[in-house]
N, CA and C atoms as a LAMMPS dump frame, in Angstrom:
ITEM: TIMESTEP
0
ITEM: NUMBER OF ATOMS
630
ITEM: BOX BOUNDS ff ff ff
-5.0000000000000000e+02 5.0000000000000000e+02
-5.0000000000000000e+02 5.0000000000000000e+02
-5.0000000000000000e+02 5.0000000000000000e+02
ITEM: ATOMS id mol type element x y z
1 1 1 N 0.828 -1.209 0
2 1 2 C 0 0 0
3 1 3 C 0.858 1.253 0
4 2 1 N 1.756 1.374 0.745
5 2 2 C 2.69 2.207 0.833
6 2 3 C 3.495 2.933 -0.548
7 3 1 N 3.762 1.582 -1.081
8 3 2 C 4.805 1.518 -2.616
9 3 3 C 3.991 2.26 -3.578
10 4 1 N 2.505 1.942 -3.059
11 4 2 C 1.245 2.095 -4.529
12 4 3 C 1.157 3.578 -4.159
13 5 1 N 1.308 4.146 -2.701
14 5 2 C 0.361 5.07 -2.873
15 5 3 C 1.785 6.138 -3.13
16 6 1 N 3.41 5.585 -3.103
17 6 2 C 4.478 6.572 -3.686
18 6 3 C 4.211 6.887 -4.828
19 7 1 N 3.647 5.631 -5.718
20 7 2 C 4.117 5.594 -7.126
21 7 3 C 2.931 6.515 -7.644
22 8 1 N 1.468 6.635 -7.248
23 8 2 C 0.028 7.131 -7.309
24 8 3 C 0.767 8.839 -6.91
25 9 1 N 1.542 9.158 -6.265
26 9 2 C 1.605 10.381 -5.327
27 9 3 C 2.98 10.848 -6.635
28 10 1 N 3.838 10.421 -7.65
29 10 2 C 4.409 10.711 -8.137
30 10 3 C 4.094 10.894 -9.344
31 11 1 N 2.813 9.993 -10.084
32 11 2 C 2.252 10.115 -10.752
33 11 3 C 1.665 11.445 -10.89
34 12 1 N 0.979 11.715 -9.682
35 12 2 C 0.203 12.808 -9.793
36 12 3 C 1.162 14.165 -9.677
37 13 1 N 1.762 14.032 -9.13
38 13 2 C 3.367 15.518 -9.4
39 13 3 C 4.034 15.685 -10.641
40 14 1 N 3.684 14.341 -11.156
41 14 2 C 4.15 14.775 -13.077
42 14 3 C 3.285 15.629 -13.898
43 15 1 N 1.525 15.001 -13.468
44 15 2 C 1.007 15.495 -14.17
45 15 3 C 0.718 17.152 -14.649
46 16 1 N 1.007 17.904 -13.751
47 16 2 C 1.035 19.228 -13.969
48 16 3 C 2.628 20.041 -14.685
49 17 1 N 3.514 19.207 -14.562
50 17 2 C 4.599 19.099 -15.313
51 17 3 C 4.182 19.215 -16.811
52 18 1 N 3.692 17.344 -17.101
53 18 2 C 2.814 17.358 -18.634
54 18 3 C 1.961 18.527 -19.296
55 19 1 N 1.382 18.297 -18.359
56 19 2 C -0.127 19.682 -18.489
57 19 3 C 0.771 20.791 -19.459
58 20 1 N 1.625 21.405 -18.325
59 20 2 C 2.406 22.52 -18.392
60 20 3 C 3.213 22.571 -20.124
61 21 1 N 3.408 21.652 -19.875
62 21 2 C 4.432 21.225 -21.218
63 21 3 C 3.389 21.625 -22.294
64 22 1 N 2.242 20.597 -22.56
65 22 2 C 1.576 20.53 -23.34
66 22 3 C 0.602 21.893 -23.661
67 23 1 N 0.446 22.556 -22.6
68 23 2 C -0.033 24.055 -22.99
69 23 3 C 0.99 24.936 -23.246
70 24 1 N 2.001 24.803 -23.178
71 24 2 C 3.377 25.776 -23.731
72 24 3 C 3.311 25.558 -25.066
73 25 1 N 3.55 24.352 -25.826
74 25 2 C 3.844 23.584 -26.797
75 25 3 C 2.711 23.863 -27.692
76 26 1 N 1.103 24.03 -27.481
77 26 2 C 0.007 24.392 -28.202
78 26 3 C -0.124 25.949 -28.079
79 27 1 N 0.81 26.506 -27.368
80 27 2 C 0.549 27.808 -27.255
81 27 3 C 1.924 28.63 -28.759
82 28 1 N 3.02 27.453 -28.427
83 28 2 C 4.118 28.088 -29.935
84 28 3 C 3.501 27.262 -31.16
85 29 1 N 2.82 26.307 -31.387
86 29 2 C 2.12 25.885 -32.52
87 29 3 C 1.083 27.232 -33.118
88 30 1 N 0.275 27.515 -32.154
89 30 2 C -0.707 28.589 -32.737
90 30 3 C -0.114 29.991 -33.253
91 31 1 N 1.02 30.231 -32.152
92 31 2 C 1.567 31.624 -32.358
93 31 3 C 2.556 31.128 -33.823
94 32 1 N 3.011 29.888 -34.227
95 32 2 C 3.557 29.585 -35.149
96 32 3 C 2.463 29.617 -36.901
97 33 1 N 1.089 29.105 -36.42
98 33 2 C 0.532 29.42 -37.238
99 33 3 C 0.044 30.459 -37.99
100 34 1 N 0.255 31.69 -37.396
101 34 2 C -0.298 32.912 -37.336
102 34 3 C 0.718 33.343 -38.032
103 35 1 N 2.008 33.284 -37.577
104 35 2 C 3.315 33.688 -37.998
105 35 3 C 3.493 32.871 -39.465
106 36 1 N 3.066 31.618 -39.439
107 36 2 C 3.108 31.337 -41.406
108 36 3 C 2.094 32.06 -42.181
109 37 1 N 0.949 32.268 -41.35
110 37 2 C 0.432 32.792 -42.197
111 37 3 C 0.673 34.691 -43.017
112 38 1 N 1.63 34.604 -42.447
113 38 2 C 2.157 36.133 -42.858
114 38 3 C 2.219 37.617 -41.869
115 39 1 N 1.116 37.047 -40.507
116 39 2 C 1.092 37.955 -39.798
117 39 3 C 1.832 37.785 -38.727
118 40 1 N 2.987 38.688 -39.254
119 40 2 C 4.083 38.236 -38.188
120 40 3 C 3.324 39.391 -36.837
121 41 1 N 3.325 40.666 -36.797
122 41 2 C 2.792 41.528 -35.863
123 41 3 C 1.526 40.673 -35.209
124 42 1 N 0.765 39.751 -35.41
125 42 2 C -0.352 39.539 -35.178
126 42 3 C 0.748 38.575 -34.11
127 43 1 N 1.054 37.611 -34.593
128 43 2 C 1.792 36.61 -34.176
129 43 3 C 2.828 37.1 -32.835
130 44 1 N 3.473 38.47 -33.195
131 44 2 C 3.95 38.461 -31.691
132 44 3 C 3.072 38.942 -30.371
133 45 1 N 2.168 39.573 -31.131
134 45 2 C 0.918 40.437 -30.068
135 45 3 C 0.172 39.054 -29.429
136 46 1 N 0.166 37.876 -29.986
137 46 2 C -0.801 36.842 -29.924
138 46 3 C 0.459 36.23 -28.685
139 47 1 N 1.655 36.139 -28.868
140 47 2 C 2.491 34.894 -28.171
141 47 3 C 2.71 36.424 -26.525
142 48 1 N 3.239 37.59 -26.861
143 48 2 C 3.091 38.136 -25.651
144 48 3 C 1.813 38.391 -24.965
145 49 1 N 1.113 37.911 -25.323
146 49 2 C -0.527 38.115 -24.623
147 49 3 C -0.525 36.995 -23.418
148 50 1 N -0.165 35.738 -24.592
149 50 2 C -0.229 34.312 -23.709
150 50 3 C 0.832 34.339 -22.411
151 51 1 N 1.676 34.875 -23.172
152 51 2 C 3.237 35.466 -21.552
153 51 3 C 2.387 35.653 -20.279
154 52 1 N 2.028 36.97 -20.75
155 52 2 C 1.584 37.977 -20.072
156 52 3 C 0.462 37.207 -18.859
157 53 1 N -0.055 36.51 -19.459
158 53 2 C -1.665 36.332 -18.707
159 53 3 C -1.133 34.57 -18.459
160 54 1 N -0.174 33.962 -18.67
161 54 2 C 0.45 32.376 -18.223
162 54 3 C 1.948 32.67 -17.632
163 55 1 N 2.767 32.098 -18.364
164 55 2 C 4.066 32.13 -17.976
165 55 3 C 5.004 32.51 -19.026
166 56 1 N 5.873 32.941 -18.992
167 56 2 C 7.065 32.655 -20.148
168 56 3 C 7.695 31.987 -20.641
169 57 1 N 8.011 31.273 -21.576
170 57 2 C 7.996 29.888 -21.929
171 57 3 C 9.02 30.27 -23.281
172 58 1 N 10.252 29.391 -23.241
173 58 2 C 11.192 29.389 -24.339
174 58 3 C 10.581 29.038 -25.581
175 59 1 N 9.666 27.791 -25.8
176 59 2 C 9.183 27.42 -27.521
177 59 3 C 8.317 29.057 -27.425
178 60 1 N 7.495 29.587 -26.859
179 60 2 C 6.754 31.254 -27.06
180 60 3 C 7.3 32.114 -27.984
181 61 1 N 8.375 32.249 -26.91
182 61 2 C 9.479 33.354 -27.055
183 61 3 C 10.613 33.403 -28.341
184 62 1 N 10.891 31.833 -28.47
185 62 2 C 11.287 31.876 -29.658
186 62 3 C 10.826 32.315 -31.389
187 63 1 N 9.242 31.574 -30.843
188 63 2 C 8.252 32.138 -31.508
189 63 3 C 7.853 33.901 -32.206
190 64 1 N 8.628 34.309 -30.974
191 64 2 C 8.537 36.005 -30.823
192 64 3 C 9.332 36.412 -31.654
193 65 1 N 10.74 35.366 -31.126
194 65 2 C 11.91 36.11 -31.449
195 65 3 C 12.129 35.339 -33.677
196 66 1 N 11.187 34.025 -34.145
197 66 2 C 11.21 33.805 -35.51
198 66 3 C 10.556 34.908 -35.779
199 67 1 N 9.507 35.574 -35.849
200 67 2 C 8.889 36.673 -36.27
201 67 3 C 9.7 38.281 -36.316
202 68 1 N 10.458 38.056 -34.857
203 68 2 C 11.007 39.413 -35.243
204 68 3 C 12.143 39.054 -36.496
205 69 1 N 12.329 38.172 -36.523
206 69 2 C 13.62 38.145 -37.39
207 69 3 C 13.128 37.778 -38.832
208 70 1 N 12.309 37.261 -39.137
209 70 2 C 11.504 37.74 -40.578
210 70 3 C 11.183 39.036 -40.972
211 71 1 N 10.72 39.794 -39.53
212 71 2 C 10.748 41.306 -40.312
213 71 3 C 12.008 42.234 -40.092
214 72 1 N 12.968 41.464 -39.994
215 72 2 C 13.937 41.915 -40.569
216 72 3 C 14.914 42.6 -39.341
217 73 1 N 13.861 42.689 -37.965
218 73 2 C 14.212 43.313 -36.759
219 73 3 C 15.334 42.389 -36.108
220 74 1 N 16.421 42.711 -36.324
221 74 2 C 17.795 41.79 -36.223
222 74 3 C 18.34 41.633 -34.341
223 75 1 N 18.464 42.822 -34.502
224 75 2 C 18.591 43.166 -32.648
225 75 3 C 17.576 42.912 -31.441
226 76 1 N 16.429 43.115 -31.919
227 76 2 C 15.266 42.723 -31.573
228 76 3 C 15.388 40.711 -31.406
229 77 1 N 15.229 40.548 -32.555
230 77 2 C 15.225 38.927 -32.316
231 77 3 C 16.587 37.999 -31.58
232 78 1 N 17.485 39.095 -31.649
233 78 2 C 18.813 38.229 -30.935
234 78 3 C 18.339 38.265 -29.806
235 79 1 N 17.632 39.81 -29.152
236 79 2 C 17.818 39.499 -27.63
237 79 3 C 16.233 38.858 -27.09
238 80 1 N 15.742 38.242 -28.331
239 80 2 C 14.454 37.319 -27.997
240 80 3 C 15.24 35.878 -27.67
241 81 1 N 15.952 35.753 -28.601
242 81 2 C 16.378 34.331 -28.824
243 81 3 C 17.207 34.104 -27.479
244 82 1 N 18.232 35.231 -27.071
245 82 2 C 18.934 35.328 -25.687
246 82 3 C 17.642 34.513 -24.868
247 83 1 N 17.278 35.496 -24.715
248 83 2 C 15.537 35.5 -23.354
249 83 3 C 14.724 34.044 -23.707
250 84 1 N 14.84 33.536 -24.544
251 84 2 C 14.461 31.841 -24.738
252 84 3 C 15.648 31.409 -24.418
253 85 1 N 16.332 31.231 -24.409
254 85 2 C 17.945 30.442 -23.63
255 85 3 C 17.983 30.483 -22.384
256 86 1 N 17.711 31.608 -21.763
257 86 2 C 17.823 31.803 -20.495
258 86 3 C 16.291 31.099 -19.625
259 87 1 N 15.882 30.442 -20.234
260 87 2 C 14.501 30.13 -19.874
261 87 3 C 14.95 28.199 -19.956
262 88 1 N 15.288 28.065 -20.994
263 88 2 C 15.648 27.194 -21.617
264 88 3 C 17.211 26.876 -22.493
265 89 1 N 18.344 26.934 -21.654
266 89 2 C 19.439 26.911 -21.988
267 89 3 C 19.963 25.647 -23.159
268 90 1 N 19.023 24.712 -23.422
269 90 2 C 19.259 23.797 -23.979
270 90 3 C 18.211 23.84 -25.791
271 91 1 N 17.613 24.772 -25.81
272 91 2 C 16.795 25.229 -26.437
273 91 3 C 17.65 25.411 -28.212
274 92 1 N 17.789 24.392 -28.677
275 92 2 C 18.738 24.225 -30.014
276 92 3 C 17.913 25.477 -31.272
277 93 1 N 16.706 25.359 -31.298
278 93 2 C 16.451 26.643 -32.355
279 93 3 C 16.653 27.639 -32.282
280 94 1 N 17.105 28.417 -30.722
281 94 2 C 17.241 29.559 -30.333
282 94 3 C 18.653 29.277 -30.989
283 95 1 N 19.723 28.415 -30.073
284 95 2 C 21.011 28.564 -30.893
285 95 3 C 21.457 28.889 -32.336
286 96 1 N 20.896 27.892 -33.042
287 96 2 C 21 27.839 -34.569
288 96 3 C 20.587 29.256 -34.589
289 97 1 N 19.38 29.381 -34.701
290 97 2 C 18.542 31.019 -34.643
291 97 3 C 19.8 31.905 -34.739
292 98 1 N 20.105 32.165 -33.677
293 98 2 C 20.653 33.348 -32.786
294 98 3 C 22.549 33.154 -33.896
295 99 1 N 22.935 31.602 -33.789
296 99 2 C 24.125 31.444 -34.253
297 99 3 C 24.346 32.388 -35.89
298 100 1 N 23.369 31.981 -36.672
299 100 2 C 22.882 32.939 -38.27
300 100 3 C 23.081 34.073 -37.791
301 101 1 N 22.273 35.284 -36.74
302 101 2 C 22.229 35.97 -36.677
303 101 3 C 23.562 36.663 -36.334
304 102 1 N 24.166 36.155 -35.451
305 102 2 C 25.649 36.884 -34.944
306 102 3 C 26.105 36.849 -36.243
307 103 1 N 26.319 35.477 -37.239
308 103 2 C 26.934 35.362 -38.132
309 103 3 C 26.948 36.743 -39.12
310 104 1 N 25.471 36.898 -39.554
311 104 2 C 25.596 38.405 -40.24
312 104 3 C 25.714 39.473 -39.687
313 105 1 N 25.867 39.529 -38.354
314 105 2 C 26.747 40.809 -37.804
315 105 3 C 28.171 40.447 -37.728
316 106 1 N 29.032 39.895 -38.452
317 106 2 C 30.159 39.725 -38.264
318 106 3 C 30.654 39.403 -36.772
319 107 1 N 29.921 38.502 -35.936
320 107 2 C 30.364 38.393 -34.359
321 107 3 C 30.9 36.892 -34.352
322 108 1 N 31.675 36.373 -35.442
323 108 2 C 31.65 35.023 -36.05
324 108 3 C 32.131 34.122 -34.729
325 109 1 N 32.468 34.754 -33.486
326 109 2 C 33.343 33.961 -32.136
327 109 3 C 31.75 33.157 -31.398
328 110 1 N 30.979 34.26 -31.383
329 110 2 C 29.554 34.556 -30.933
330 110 3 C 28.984 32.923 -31.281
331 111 1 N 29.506 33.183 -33.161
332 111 2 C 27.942 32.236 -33.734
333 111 3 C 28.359 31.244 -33.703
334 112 1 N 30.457 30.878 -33.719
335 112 2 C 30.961 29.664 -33.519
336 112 3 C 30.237 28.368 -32.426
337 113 1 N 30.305 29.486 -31.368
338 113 2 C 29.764 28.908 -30.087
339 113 3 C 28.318 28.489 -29.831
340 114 1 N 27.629 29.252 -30.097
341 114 2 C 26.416 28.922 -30.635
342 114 3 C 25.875 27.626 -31.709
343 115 1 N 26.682 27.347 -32.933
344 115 2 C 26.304 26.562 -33.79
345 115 3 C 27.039 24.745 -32.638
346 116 1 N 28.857 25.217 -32.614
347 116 2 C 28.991 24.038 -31.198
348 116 3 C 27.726 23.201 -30.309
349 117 1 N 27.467 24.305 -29.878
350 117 2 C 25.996 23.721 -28.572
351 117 3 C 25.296 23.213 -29.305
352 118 1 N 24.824 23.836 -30.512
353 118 2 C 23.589 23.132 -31.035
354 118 3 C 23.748 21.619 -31.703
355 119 1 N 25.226 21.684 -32.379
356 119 2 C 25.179 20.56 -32.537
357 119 3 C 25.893 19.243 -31.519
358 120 1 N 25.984 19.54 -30.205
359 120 2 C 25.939 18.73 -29.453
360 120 3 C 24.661 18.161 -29.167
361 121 1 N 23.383 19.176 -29.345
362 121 2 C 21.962 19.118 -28.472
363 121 3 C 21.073 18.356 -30.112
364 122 1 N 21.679 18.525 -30.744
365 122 2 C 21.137 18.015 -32.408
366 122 3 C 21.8 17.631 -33.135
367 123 1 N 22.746 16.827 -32.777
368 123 2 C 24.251 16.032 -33.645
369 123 3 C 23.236 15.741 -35.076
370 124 1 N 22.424 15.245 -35.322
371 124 2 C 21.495 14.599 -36.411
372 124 3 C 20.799 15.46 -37.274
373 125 1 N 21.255 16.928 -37.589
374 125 2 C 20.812 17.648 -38.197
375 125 3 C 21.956 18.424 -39.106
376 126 1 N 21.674 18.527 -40.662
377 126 2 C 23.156 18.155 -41.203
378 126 3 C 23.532 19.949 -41.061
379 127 1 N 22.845 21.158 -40.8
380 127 2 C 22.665 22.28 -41.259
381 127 3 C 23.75 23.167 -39.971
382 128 1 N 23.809 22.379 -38.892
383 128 2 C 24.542 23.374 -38.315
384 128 3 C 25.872 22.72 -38.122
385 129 1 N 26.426 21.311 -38.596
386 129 2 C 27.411 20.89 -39.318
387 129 3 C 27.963 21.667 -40.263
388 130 1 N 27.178 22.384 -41.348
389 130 2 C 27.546 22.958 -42.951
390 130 3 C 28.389 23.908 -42.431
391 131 1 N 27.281 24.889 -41.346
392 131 2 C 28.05 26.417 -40.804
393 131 3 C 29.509 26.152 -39.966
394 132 1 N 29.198 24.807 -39.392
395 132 2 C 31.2 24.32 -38.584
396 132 3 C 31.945 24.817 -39.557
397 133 1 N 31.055 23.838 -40.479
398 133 2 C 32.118 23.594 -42.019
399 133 3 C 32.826 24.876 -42.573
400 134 1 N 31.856 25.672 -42.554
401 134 2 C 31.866 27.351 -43.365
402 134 3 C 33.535 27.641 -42.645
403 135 1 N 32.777 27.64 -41.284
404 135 2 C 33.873 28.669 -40.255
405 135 3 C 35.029 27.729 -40.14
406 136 1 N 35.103 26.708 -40.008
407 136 2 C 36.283 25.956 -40.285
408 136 3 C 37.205 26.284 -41.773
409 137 1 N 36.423 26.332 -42.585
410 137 2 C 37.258 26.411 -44.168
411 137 3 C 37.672 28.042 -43.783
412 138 1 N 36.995 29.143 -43.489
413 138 2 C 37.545 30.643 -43.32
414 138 3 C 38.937 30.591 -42.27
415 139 1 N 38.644 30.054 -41.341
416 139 2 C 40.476 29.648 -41.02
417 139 3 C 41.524 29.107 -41.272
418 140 1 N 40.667 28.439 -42.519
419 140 2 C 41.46 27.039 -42.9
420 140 3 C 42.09 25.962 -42.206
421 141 1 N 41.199 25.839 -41.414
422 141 2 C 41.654 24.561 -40.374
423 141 3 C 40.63 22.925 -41.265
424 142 1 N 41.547 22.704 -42.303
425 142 2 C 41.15 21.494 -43.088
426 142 3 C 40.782 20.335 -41.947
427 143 1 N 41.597 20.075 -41.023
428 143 2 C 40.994 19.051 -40.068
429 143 3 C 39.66 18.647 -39.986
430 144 1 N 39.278 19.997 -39.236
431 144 2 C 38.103 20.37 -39.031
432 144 3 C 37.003 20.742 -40.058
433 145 1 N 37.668 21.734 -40.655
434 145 2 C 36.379 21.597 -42.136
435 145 3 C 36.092 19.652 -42.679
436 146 1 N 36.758 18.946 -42.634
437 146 2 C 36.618 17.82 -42.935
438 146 3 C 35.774 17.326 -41.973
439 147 1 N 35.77 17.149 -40.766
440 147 2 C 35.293 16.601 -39.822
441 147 3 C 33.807 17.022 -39.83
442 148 1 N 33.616 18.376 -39.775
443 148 2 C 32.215 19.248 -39.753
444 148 3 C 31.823 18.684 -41.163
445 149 1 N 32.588 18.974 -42.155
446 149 2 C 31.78 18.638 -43.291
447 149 3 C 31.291 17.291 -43.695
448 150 1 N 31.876 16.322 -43.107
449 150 2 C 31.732 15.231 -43.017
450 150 3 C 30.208 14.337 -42.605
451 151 1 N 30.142 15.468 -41.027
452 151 2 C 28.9 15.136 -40.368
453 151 3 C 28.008 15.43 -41.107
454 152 1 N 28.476 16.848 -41.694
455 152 2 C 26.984 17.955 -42.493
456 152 3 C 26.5 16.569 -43.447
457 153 1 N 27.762 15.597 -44.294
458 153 2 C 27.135 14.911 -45.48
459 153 3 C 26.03 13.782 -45.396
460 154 1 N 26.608 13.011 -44.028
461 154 2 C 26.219 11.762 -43.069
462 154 3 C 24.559 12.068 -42.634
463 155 1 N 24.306 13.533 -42.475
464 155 2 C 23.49 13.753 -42.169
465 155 3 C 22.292 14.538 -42.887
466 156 1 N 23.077 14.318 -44.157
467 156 2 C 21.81 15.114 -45.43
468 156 3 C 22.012 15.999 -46.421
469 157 1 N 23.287 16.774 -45.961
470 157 2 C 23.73 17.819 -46.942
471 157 3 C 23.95 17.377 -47.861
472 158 1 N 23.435 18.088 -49.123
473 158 2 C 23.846 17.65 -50.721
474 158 3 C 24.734 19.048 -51.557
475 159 1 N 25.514 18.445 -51.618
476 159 2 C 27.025 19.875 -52.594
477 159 3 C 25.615 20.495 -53.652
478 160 1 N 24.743 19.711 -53.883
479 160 2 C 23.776 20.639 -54.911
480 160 3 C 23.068 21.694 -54.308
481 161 1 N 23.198 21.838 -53.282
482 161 2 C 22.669 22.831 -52.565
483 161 3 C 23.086 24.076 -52.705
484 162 1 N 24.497 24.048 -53.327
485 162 2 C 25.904 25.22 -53.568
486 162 3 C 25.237 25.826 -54.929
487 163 1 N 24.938 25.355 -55.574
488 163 2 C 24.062 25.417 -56.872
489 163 3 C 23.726 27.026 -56.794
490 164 1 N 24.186 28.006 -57.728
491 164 2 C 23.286 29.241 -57.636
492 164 3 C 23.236 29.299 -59.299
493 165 1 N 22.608 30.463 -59.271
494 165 2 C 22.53 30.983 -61.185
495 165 3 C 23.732 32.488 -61.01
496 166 1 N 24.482 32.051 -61.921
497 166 2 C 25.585 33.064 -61.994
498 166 3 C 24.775 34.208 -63.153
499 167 1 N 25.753 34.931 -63.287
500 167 2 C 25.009 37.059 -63.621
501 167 3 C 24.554 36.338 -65.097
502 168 1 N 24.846 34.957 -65.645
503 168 2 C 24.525 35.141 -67.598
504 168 3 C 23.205 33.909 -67.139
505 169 1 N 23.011 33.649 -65.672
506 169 2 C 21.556 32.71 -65.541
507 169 3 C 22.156 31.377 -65.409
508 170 1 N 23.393 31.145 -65.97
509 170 2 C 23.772 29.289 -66.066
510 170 3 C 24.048 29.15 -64.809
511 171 1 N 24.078 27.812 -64.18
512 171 2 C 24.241 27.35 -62.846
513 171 3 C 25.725 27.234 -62.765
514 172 1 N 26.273 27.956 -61.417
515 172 2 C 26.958 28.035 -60.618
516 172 3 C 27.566 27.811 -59.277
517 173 1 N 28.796 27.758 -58.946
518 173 2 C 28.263 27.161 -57.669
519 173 3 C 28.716 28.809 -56.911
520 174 1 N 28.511 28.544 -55.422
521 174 2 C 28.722 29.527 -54.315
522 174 3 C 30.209 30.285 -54.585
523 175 1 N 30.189 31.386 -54.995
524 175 2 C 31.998 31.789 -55.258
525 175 3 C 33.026 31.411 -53.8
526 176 1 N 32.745 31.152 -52.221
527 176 2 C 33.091 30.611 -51.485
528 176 3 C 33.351 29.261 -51.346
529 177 1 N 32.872 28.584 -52.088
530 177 2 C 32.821 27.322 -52.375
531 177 3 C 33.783 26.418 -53.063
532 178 1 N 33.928 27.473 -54.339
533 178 2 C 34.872 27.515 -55.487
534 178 3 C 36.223 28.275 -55.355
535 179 1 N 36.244 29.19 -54.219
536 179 2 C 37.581 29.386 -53.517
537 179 3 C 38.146 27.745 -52.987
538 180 1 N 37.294 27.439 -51.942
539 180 2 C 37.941 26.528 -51.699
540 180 3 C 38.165 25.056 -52.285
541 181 1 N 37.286 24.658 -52.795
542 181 2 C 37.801 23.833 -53.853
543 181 3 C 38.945 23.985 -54.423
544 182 1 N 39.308 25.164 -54.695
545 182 2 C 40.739 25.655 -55.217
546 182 3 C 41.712 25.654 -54.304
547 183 1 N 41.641 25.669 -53.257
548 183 2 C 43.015 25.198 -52.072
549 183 3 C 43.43 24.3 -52.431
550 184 1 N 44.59 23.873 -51.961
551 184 2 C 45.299 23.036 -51.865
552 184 3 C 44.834 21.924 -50.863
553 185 1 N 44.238 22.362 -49.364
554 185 2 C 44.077 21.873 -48.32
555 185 3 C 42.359 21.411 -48.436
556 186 1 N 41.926 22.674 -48.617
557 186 2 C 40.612 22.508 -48.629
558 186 3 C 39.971 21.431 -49.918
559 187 1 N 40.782 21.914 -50.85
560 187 2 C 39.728 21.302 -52.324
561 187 3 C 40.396 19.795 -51.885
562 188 1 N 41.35 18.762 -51.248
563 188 2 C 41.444 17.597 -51.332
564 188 3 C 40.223 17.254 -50.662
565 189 1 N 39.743 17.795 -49.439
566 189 2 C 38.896 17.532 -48.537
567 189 3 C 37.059 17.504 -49.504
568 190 1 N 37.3 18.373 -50.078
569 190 2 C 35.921 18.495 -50.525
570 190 3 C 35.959 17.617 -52.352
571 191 1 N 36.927 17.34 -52.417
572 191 2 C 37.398 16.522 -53.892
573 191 3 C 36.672 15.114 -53.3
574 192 1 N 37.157 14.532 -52.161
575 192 2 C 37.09 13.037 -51.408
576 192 3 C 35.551 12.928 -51.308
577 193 1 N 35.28 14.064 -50.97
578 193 2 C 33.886 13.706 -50.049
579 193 3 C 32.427 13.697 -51.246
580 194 1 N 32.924 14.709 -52.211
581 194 2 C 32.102 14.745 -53.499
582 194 3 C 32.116 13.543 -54.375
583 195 1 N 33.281 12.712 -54.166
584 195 2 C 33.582 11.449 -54.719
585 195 3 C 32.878 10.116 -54.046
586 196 1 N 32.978 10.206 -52.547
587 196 2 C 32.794 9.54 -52.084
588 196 3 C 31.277 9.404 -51.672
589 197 1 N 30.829 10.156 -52.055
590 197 2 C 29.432 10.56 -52.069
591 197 3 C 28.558 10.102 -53.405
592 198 1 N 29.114 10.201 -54.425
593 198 2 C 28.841 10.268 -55.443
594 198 3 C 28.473 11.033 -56.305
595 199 1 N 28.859 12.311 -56.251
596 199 2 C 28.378 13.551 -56.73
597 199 3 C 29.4 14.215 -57.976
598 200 1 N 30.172 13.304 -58.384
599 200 2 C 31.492 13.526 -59.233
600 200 3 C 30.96 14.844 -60.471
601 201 1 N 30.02 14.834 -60.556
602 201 2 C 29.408 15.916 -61.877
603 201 3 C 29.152 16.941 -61.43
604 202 1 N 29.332 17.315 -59.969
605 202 2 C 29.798 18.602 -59.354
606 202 3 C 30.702 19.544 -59.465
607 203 1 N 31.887 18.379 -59.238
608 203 2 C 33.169 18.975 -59.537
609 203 3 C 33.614 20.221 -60.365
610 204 1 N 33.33 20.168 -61.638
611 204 2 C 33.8 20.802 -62.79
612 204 3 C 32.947 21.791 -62.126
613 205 1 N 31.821 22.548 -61.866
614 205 2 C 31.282 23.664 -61.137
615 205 3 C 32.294 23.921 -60.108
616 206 1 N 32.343 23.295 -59.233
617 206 2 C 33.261 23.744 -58.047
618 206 3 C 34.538 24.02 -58.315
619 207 1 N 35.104 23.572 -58.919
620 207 2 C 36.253 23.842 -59.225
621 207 3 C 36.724 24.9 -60.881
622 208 1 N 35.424 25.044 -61.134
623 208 2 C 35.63 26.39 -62.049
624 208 3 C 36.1 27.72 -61.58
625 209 1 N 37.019 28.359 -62.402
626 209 2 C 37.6 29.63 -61.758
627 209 3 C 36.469 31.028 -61.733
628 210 1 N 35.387 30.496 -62.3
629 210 2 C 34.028 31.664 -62.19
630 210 3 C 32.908 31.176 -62.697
């Protein structure tokens, strides 16, 4: 009786845990819907309402902080994405999020660290592998660009992704891309992996001088 009525008495201390969870979680779905549908202003007025009158809640806030950063409000959404971390320090979309964002303010130490965490907390997602990759090849630490780029492939990235339309419309690849392909260090690394992949009809793009 004793055992039943721990396990009955622990049961019931989760459940408002769940509860909790599950009204946070339907509360960034809706504010998420609002926000696809184009109304981003609607969408943050809708997720600080729910704050305001419940709790503060990292999936919300992040919510706040995808919207500010569609309209373009850069400073605004970093220190949303901050304020979901601090709620939720383990919170991988805020990272990624927030990691892009330093990135185009040139705070590249910032977004290093940022993209790190995330892919400890989301090893299985090939996208914040690619950005290792990026910042690894800008130092040229081939080790590492190999290693990051490696994961990015294992985990989904396709070199066709590099794919742009150059100024006469024909397909091109990323002029960063095609720098490094042209290393010495870098292009063995990304020669192997395009091979080993099977993507050999890449090459001649990547390794074009424009």
């Amino acid at each position: 009786m004793l055992l039943l009525a721990v396990c009955l008495g622990a049961r019931a201390a989760r459940e408002p845990d769940d509860y909790r969870k599950d009204l946070m979680a339907g509360a960034a779905a809706r504010v998420s819907s609002v926000s696809q549908s184009g109304a981003l202003e609607d969408a943050i007025a809708l997720a600080e309402r729910f704050q305001r009158q419940v709790e503060p809640s990292a999936a919300v806030t992040y919510e706040i902080a995808l919207a500010l950063n569609r309209l373009g409000r850069r400073p605004e959404a970093i220190a949303r994405y901050t304020k979901a971390l601090a709620l939720d320090p383990d919170h991988a979309p805020s990272l990624y999020d927030r990691g892009e964002l330093y990135l185009l303010d040139g705070r590249v130490a910032l977004a290093k660290a940022d993209f790190e965490r995330a892919a400890v907390l989301v090893p299985n997602h090939w996208a914040v592998h690619f950005r290792l990759a990026e910042l690894a090849a800008r130092d040229h630490d081939a080790a590492g660009f190999e290693s990051h780029l490696t994961d990015a492939v294992r985990n989904g990235f396709d070199f066709r992704s590099l794919i742009v339309p150059g100024p006469d419309g024909a397909p091109t690849m990323d002029p960063n891309w095609r720098a490094w392909a042209r290393d010495p260090d870098l292009g063995k690394v990304i020669t192997k992996l395009v091979v080993l992949y099977s993507q050999e009809d890449l090459l001649e793009l990547l390794q074009a001088p424009r």
